[in-house]
GUDOKE-43347 format. One record per atom (N, C-alpha, C): residue in one letter; residue number from 1; chain; atom name; z negated, y negated, x. Coordinates in Angstrom, 1 decimal. Layout:
<recs>
<rec resn="A" resi="NUM" chain="A" name="CA" pz="Z" py="Y" px="X"/>
...
</recs>
This chain:
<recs>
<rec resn="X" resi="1" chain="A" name="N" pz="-74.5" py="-112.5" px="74.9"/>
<rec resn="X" resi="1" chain="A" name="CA" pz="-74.1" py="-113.1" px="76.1"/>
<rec resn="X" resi="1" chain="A" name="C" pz="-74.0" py="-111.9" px="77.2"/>
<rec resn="X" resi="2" chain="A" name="N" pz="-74.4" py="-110.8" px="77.4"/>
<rec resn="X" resi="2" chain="A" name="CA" pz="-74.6" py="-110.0" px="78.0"/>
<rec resn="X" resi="2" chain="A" name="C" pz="-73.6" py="-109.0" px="78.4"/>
<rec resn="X" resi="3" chain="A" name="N" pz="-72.1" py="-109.2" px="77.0"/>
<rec resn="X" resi="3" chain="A" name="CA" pz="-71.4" py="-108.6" px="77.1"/>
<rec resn="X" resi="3" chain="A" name="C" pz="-69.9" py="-109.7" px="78.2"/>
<rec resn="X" resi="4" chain="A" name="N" pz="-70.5" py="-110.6" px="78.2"/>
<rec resn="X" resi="4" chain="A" name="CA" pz="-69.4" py="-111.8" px="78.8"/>
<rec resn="X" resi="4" chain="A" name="C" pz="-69.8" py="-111.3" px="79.9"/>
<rec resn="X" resi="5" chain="A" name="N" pz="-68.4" py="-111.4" px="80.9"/>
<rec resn="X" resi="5" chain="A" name="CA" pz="-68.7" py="-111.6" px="82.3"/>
<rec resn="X" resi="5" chain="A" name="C" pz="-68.9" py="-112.3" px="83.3"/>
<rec resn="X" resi="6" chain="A" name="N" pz="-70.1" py="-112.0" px="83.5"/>
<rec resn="X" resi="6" chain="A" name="CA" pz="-70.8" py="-113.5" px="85.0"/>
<rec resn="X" resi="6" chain="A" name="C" pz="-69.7" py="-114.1" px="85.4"/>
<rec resn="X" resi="7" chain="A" name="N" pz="-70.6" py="-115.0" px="85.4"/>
<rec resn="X" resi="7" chain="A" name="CA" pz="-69.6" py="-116.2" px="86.5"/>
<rec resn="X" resi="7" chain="A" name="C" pz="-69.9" py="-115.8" px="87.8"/>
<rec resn="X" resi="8" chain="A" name="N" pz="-71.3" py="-115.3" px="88.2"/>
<rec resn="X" resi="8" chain="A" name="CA" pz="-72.0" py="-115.1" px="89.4"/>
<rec resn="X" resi="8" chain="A" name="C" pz="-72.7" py="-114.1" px="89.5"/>
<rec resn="X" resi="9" chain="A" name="N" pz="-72.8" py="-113.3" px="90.1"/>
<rec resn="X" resi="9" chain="A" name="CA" pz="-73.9" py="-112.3" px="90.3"/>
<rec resn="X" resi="9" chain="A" name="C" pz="-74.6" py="-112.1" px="91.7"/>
<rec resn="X" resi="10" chain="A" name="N" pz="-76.0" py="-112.4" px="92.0"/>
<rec resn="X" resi="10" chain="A" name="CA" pz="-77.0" py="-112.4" px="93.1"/>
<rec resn="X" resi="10" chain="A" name="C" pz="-77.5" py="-110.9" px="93.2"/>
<rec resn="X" resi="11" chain="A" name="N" pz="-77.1" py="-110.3" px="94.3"/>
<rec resn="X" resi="11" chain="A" name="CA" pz="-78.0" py="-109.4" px="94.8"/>
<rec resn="X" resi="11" chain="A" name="C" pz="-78.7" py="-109.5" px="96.0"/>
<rec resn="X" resi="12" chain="A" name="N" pz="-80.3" py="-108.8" px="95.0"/>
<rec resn="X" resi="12" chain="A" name="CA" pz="-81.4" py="-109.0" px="96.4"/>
<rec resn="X" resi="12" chain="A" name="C" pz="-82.1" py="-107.8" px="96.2"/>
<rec resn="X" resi="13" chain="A" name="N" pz="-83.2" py="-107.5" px="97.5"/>
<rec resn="X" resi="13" chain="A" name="CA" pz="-84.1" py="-106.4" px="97.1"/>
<rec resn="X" resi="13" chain="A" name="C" pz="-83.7" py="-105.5" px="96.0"/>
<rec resn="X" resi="14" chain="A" name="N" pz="-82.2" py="-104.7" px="96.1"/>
<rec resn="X" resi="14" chain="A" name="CA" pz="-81.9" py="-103.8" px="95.4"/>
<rec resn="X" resi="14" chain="A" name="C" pz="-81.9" py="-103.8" px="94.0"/>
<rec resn="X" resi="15" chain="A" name="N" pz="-81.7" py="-105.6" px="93.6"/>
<rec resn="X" resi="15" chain="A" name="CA" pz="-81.5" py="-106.0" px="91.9"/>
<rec resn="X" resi="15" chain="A" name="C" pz="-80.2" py="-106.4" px="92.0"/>
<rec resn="X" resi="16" chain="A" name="N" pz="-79.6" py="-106.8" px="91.0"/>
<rec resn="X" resi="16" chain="A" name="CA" pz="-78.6" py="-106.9" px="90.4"/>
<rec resn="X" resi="16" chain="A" name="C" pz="-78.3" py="-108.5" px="89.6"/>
<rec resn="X" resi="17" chain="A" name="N" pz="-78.7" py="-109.6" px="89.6"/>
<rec resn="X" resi="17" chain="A" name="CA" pz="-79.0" py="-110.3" px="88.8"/>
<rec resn="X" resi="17" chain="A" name="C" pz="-77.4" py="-111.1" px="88.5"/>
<rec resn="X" resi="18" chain="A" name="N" pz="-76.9" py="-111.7" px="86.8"/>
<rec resn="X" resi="18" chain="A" name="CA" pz="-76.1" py="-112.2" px="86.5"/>
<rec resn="X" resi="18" chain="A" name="C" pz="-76.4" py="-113.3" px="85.7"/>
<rec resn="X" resi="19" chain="A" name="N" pz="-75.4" py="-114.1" px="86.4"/>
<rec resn="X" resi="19" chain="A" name="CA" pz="-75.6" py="-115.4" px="85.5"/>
<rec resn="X" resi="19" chain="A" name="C" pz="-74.4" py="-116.1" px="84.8"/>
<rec resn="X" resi="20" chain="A" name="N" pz="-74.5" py="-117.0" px="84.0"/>
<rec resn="X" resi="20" chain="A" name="CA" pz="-72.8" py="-117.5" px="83.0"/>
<rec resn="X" resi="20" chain="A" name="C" pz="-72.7" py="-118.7" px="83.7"/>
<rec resn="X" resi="21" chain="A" name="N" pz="-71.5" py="-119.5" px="83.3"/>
<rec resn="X" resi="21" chain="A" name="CA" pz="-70.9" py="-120.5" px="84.2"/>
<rec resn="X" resi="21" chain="A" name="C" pz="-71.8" py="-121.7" px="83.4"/>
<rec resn="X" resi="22" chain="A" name="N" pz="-72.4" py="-122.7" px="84.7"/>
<rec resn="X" resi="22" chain="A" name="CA" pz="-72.7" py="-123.8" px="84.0"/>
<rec resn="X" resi="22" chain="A" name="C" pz="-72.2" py="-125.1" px="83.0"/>
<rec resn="X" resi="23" chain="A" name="N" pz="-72.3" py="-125.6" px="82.0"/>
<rec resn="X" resi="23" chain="A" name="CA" pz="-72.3" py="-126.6" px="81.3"/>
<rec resn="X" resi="23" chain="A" name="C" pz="-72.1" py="-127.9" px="82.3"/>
<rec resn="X" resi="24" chain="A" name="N" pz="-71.5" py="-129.1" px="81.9"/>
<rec resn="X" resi="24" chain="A" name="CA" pz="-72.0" py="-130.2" px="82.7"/>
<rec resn="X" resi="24" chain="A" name="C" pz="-72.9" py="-131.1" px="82.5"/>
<rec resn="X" resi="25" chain="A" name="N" pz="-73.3" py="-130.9" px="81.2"/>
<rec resn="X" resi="25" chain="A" name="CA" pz="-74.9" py="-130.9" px="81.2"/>
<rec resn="X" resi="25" chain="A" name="C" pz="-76.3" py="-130.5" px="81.2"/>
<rec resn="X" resi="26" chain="A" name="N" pz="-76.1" py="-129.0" px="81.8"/>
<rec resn="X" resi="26" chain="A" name="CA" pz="-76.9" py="-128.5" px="82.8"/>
<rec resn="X" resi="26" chain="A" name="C" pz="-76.9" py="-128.9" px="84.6"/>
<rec resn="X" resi="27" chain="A" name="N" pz="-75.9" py="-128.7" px="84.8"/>
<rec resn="X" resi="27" chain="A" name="CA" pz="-75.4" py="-129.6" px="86.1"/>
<rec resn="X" resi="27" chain="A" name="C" pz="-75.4" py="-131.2" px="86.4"/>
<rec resn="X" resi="28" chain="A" name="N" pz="-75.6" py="-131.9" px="85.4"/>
<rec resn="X" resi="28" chain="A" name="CA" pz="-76.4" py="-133.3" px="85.7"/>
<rec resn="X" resi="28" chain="A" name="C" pz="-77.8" py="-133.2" px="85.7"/>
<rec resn="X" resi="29" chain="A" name="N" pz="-78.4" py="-132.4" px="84.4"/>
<rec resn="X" resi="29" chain="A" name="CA" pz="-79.6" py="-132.6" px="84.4"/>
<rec resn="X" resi="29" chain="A" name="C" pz="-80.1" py="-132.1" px="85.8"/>
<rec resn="X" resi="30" chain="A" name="N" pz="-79.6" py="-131.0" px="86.3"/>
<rec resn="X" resi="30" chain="A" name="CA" pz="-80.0" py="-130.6" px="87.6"/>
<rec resn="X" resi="30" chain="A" name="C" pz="-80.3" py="-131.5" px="89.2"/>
<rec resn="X" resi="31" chain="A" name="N" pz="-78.6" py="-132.1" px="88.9"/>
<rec resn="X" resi="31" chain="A" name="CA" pz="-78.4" py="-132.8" px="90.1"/>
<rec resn="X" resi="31" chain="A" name="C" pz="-79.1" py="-134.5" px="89.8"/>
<rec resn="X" resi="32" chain="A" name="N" pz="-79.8" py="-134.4" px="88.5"/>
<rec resn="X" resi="32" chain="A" name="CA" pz="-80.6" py="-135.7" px="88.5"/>
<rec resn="X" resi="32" chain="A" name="C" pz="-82.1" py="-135.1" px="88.7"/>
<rec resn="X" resi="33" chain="A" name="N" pz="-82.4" py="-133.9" px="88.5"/>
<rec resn="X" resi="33" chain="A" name="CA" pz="-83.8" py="-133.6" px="89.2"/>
<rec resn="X" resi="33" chain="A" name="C" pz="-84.1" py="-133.6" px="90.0"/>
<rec resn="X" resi="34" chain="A" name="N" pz="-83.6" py="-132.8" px="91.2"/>
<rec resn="X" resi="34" chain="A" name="CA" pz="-83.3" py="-131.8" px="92.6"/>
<rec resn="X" resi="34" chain="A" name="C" pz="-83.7" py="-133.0" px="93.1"/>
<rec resn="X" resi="35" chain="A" name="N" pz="-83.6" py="-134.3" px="93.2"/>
<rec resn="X" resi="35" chain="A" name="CA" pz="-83.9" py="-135.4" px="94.5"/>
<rec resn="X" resi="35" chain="A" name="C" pz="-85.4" py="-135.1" px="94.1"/>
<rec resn="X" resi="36" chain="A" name="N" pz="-86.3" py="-135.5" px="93.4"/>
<rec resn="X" resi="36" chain="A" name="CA" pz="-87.6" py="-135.2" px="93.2"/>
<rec resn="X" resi="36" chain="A" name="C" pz="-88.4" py="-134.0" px="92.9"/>
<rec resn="X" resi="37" chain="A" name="N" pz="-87.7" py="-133.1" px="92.2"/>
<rec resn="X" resi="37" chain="A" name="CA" pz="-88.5" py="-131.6" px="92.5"/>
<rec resn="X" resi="37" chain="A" name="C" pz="-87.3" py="-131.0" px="92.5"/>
<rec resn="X" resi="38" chain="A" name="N" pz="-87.1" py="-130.0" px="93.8"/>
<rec resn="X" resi="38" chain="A" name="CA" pz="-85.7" py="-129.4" px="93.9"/>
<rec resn="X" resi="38" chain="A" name="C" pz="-86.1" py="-128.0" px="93.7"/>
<rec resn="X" resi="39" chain="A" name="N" pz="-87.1" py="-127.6" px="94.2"/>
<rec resn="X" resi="39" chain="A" name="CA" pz="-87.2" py="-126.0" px="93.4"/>
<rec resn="X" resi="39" chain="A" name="C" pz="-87.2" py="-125.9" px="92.1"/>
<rec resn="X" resi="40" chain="A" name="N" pz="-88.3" py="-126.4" px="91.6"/>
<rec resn="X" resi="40" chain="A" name="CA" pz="-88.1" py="-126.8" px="90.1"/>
<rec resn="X" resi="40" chain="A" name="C" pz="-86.9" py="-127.4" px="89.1"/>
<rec resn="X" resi="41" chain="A" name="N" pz="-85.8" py="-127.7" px="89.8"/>
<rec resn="X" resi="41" chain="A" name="CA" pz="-84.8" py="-127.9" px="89.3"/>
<rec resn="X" resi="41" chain="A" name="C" pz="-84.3" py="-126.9" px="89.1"/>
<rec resn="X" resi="42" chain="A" name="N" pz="-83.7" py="-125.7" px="90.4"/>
<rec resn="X" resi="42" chain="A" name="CA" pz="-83.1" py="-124.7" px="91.0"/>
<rec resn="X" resi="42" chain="A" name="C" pz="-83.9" py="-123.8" px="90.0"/>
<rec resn="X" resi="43" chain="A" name="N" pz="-85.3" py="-123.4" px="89.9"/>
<rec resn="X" resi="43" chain="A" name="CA" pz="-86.1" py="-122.8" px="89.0"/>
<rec resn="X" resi="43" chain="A" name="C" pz="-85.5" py="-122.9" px="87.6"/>
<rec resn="X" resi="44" chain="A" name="N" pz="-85.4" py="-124.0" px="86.9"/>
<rec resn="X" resi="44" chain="A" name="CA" pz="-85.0" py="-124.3" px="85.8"/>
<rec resn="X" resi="44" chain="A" name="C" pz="-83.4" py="-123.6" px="84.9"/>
<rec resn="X" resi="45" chain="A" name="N" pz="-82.7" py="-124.1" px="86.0"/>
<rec resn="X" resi="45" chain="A" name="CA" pz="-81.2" py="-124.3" px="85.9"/>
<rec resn="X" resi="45" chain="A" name="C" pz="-81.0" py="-122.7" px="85.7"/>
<rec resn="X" resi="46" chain="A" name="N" pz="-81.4" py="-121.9" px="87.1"/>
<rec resn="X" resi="46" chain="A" name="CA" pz="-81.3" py="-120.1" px="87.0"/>
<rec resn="X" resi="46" chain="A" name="C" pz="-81.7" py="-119.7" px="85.8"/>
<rec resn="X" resi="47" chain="A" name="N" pz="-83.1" py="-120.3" px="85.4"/>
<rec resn="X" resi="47" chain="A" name="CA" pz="-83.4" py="-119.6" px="84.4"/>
<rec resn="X" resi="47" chain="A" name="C" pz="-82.7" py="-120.2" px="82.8"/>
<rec resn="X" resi="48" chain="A" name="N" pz="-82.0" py="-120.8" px="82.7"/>
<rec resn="X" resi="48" chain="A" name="CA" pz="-80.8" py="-121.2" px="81.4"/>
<rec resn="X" resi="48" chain="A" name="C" pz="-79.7" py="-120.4" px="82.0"/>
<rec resn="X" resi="49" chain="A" name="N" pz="-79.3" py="-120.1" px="83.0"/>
<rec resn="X" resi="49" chain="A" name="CA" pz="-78.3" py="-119.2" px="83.1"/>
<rec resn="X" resi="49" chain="A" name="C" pz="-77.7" py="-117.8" px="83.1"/>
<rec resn="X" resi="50" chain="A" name="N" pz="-79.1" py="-117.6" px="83.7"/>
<rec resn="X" resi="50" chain="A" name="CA" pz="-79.4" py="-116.0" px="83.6"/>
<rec resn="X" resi="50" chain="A" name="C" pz="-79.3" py="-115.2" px="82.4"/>
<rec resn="X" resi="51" chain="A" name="N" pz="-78.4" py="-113.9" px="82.0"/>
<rec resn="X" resi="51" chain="A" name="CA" pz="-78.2" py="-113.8" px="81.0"/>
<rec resn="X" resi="51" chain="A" name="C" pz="-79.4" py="-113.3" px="80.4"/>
<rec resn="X" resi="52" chain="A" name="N" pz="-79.3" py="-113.1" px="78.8"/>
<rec resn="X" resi="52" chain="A" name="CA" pz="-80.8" py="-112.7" px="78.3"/>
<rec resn="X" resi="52" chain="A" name="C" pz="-81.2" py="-111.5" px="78.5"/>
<rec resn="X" resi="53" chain="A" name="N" pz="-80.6" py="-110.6" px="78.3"/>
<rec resn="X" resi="53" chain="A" name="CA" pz="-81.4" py="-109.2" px="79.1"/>
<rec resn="X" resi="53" chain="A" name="C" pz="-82.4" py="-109.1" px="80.5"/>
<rec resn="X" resi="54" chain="A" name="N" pz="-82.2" py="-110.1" px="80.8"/>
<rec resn="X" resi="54" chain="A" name="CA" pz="-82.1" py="-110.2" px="82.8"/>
<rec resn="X" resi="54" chain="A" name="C" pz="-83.5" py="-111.3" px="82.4"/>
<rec resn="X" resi="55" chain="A" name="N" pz="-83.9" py="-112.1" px="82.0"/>
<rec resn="X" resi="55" chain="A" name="CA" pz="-84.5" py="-113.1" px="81.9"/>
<rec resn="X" resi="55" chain="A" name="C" pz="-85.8" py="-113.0" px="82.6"/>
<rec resn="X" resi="56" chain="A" name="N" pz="-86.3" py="-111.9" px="82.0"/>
<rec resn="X" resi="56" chain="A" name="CA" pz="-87.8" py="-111.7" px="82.0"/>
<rec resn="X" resi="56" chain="A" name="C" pz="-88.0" py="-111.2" px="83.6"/>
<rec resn="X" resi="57" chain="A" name="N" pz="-86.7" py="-110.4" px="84.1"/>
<rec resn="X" resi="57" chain="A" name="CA" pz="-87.1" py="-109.3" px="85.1"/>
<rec resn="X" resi="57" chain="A" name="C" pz="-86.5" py="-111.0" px="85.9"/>
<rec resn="X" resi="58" chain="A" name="N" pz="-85.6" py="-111.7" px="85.5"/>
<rec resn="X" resi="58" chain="A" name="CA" pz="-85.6" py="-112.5" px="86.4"/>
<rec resn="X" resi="58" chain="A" name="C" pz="-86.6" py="-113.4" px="87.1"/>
<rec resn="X" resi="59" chain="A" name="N" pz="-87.2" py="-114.1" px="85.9"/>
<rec resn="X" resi="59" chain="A" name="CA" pz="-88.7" py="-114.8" px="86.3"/>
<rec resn="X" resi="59" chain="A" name="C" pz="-89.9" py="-114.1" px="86.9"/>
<rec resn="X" resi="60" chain="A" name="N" pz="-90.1" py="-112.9" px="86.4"/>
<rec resn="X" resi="60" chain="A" name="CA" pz="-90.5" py="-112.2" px="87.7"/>
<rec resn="X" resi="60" chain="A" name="C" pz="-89.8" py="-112.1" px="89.1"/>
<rec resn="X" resi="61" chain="A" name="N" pz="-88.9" py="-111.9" px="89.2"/>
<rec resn="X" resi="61" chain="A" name="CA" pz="-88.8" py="-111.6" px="90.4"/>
<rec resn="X" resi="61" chain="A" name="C" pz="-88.7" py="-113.3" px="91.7"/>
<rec resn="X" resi="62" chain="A" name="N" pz="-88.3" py="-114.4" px="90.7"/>
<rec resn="X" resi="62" chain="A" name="CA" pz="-88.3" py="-115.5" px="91.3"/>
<rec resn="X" resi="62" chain="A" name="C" pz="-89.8" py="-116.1" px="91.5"/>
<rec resn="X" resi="63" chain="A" name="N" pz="-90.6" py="-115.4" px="90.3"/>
<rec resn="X" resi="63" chain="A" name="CA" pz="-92.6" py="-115.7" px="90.8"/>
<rec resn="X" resi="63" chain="A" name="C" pz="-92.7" py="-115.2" px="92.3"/>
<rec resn="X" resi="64" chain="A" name="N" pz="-92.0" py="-113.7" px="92.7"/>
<rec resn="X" resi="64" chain="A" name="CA" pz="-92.0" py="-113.4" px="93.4"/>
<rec resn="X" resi="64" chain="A" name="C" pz="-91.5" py="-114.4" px="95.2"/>
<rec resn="X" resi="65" chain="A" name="N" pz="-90.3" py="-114.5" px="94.8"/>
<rec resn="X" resi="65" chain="A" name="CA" pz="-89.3" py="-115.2" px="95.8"/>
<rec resn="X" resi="65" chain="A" name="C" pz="-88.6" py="-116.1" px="95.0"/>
<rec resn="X" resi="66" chain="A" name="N" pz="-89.6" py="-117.7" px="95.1"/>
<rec resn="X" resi="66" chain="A" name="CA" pz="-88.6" py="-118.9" px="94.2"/>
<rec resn="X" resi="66" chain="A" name="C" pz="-87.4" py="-119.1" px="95.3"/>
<rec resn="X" resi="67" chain="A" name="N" pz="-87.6" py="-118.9" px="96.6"/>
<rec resn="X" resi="67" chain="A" name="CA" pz="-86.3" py="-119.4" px="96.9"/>
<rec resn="X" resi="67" chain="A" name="C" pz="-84.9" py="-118.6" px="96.7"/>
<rec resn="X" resi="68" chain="A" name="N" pz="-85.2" py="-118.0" px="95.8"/>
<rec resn="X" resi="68" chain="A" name="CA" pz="-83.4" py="-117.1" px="95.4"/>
<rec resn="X" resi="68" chain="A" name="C" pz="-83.1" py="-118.0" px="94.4"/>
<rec resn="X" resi="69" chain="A" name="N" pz="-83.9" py="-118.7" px="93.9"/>
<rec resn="X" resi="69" chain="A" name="CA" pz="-83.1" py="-119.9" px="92.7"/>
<rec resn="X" resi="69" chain="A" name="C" pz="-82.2" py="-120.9" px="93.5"/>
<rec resn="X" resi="70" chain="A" name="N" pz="-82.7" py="-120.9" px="94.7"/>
<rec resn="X" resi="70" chain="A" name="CA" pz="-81.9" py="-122.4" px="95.9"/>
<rec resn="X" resi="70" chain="A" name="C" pz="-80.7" py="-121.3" px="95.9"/>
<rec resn="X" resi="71" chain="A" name="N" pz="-81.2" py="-120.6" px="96.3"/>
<rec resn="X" resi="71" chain="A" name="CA" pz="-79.7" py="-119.5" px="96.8"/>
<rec resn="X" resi="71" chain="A" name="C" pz="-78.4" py="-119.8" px="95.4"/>
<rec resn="X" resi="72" chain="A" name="N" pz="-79.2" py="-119.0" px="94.6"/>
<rec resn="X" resi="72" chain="A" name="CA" pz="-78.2" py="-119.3" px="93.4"/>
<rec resn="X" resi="72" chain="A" name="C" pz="-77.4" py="-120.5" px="92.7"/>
<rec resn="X" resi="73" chain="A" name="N" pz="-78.0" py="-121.7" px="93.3"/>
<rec resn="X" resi="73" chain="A" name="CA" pz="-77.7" py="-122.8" px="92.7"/>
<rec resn="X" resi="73" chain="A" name="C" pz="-76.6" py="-123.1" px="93.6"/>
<rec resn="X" resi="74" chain="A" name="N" pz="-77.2" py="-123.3" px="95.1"/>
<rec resn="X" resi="74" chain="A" name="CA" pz="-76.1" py="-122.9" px="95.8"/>
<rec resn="X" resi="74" chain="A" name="C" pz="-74.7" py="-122.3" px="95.6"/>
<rec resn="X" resi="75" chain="A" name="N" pz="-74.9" py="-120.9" px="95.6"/>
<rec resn="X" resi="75" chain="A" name="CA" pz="-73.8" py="-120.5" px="95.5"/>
<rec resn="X" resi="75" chain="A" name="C" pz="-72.8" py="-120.4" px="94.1"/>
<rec resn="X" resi="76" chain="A" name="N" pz="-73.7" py="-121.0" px="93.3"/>
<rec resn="X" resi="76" chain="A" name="CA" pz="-72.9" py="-121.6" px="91.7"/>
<rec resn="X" resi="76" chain="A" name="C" pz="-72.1" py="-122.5" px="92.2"/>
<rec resn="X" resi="77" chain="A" name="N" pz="-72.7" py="-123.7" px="92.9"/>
<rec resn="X" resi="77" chain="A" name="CA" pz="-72.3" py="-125.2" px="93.5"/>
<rec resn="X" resi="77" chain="A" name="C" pz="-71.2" py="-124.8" px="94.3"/>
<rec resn="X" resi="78" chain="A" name="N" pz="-70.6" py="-123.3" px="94.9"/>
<rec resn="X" resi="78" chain="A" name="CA" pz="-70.0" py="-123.4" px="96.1"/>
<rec resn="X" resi="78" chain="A" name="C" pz="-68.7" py="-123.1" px="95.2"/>
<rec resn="X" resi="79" chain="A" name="N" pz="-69.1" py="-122.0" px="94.1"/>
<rec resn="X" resi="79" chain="A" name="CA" pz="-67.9" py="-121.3" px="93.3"/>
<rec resn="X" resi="79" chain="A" name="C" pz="-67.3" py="-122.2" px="92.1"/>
<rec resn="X" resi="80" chain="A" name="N" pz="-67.8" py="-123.3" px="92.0"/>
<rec resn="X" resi="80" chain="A" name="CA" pz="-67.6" py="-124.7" px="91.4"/>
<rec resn="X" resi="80" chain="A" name="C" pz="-66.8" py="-125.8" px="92.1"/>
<rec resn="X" resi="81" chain="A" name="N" pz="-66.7" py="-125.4" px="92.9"/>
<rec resn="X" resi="81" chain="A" name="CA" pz="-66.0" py="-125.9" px="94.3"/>
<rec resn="X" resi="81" chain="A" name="C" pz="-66.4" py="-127.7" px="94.8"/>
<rec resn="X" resi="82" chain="A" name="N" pz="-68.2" py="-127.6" px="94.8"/>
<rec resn="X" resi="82" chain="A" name="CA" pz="-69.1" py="-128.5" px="95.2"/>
<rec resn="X" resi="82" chain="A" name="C" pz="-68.8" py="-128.2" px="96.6"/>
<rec resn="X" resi="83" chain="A" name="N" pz="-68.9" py="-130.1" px="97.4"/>
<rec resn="X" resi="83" chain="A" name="CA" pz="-69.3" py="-129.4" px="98.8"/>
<rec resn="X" resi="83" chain="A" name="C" pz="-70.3" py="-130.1" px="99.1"/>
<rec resn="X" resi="84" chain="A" name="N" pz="-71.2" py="-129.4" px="100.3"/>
<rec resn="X" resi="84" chain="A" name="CA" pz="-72.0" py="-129.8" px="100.8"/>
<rec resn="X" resi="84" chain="A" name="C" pz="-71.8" py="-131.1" px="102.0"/>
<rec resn="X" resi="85" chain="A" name="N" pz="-73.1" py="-132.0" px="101.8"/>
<rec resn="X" resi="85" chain="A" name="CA" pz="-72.7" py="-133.4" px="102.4"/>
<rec resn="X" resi="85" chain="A" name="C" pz="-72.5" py="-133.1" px="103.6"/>
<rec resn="X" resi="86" chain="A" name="N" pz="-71.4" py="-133.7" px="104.1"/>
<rec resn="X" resi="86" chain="A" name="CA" pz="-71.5" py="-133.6" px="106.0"/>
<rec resn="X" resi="86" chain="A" name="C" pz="-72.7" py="-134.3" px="106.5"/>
</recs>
């Protein structure tokens, strides 16, 4: 997987992180979580995405800062051309 190219790439704190394009059944299971645990969703989903090299340095860095997983889901949702509710 490593050699495919992202669908998305997050940079923070001078990382680099890449992820592959969602499934629509990662994207249900998600958007049927997120009403009841939404970081935990966002936690979840990043980490099936993330490609495998990246994994380990990813879940560290999200123990660090879980809210880059909202970020990411976000902006997966935005490049999917999700919109946000008025």
């Amino acid at each position: 997987m490593d050699n495919i190219e992202a669908f998305y790439t997050y940079e923070d704190e001078g990382k680099q992180f890449r992820f592959r394009r969602p499934t629509v059944a990662e994207l249900d299971l998600m958007t049927t979580r997120v009403k009841t645990a939404a970081l935990s969703s966002a936690l979840n989903l990043t980490s099936a995405l993330i490609v495998a090299s990246q994994k380990t340095e990813w879940d560290a860095f999200v123990s660090e800062f879980p809210g880059a997983s909202s970020t990411v889901v976000g902006d997966i949702m935005k490049r999917l051309k999700f919109r946000a509710p008025d």
